[in-house]
N, C-alpha and C positions, 0 to 999 in steps of 0.2 A: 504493500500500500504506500512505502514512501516515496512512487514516483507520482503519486496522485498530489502529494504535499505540496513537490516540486510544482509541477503545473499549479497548484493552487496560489501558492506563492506567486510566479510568472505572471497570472489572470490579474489576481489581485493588487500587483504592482499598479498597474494605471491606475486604481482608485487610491493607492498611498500617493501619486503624485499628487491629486488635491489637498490630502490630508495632512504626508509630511513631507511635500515638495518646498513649502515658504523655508524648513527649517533647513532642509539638503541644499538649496539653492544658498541660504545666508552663511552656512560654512562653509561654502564649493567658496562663495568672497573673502575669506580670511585664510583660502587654501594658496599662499605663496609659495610654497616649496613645494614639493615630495608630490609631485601634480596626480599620480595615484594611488600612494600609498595610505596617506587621509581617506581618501574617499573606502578604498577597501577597508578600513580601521571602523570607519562609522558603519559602514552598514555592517560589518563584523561584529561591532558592540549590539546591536539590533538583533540579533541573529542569535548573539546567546544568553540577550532578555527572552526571549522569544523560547530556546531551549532550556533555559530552568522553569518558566509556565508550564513549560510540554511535560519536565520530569515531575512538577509538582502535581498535573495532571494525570500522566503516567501511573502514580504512586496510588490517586485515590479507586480509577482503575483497577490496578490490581491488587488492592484492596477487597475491593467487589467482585474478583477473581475470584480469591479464595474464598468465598461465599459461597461460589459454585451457581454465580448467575453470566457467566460469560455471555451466552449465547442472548440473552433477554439483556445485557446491555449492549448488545451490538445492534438489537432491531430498538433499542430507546436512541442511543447514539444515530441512528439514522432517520429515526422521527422527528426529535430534536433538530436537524440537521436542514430535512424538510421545511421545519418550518421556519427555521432562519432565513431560510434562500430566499423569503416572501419578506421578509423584513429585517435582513442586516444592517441596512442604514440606521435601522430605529434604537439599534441596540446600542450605537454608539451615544445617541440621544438621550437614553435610560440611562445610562451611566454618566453623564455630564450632567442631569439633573437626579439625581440620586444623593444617599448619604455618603458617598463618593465624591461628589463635588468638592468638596473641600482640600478633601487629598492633591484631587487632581489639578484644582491651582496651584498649589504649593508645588507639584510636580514640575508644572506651565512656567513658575516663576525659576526654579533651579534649574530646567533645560534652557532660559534663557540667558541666565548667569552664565552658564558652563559654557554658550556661543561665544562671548564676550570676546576672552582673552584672544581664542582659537590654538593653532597648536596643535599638535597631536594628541595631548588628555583631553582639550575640546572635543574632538573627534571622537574618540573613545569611548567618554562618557556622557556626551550628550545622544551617542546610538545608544548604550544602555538606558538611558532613561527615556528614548523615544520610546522603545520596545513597552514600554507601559500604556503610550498614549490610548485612548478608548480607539477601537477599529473591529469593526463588526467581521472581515476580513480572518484578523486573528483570531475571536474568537469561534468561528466558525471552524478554525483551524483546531483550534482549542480540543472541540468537542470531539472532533474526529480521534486527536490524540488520547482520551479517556479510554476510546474502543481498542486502544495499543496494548490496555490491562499489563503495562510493564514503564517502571520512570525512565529507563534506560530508551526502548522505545518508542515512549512518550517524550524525551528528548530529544531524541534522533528525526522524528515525524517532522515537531517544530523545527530543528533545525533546518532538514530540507526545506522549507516551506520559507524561511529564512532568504537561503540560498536562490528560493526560485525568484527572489525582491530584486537579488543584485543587480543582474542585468538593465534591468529599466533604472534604478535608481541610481547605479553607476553612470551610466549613459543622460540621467538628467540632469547629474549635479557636472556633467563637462559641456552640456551645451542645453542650457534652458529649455531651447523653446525649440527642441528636436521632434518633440510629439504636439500634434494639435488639438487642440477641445474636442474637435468633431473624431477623430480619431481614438481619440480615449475615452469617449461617450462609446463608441462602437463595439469595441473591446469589452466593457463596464457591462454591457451586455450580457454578456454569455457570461460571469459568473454567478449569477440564478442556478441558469442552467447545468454548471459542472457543480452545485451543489446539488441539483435535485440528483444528478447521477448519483455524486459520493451517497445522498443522504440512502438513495434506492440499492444501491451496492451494500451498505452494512446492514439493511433489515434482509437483503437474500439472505448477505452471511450469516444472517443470526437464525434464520426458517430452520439452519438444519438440514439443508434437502439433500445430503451427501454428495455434491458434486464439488470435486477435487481444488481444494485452493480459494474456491470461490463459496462455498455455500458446505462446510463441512456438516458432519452427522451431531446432532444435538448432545451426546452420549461422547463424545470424543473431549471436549472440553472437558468435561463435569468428570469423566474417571482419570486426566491426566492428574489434575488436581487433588484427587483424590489418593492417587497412586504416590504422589510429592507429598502429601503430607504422612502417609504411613509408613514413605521411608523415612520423614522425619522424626518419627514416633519411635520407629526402629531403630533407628542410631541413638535416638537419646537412652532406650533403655538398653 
């Protein structure tokens, strides 16, 4: 599933350029030296805000592994998913007026400070602290990674997904006005749509219907799990 990350990340890039294009453009202006090593550095620090959400996500995942509900959070993770795809914008909305609000000026005001100086820790750590900013996007990305029931590849998901930002975001902060409105409106488009896929992709996998890689047997999850903790029982005594 992590190359679905990748494209998501890739899709989704055009909508970070509205959201955190003003902030990539305002340090591409303070990038005198090192003409791509900055720019790699910020969306690097992005990338592993992005993958400690995934392992914190990851973690509560499988969490609920060991429960022995794998397969019923993978068709929730895909309902979930569903219906983001019909309202991601709004989620970023919810969160800017939420009991969140307050955090996230304060966030608003240190990612401003940290442009100031510029430099290389500008770079660094104002992509750390964008990785925060609210993005329906991300979170979308989020959910998908809970279905990973592991933090290791609930970090690895977000990371690719990361990875799939650079391209456009690299490419924005060297030359502005390389993508057009009308162009990135078209784009912006079809991520609806590769969410309704992901979201339809994790309720197959979760049906059960034994078909290989795609839609495992219901009984496959629940006795692996099952079988990991009786060897754990069995080594302890």
């Amino acid at each position: 599933m992590f190359w679905t990350a990748f494209v998501w990340g890739l899709l989704g890039s055009f909508h970070c350029i509205g959201m955190c294009g003003p902030i990539a453009l305002a340090l591409a202006g303070k990038d005198k030296n090192k003409f791509l090593l900055n720019k790699l550095l910020y969306n690097s620090g992005r990338t592993i805000t992005y993958a400690f959400l995934g392992g914190l996500v990851g973690l509560l995942g499988f969490s609920m592994a060991l429960a022995g509900i794998q397969q019923w959070l993978s068709i929730l993770t895909g309902v979930v998913l569903l219906l983001m795809a019909f309202s991601y914008r709004k989620s970023e909305k919810w969160v800017a007026n939420s009991v969140f609000s307050t955090s996230l000026a304060q966030l608003k005001i240190r990612l401003g400070r940290s442009i100031k100086p510029g430099g290389t820790r500008a770079f660094v750590f104002s992509g750390l602290l964008n990785g925060l900013l609210p993005c329906g996007l991300v979170y979308m990305a989020l959910v998908a990674s809970l279905a990973m029931q592991s933090p290791l590849q609930g970090m690895a998901y977000m990371f690719f997904f990361g990875l799939g930002t650079f391209p456009v975001m690299i490419l924005l902060m060297i030359s502005g006005n390389i993508f057009s409105m009308g162009f990135r409106i078209k784009i912006n488009r079809f991520v609806p749509y590769f969410a309704l896929l992901m979201g339809a992709l994790f309720i197959v996998r979760g049906m059960g219907w034994g078909i290989p890689y795609l839609s495992p047997k219901l009984s496959f999850a629940s006795n692996q799990t099952t079988e990991l903790l009786d060897a754990n029982i069995t080594h302890c005594e």
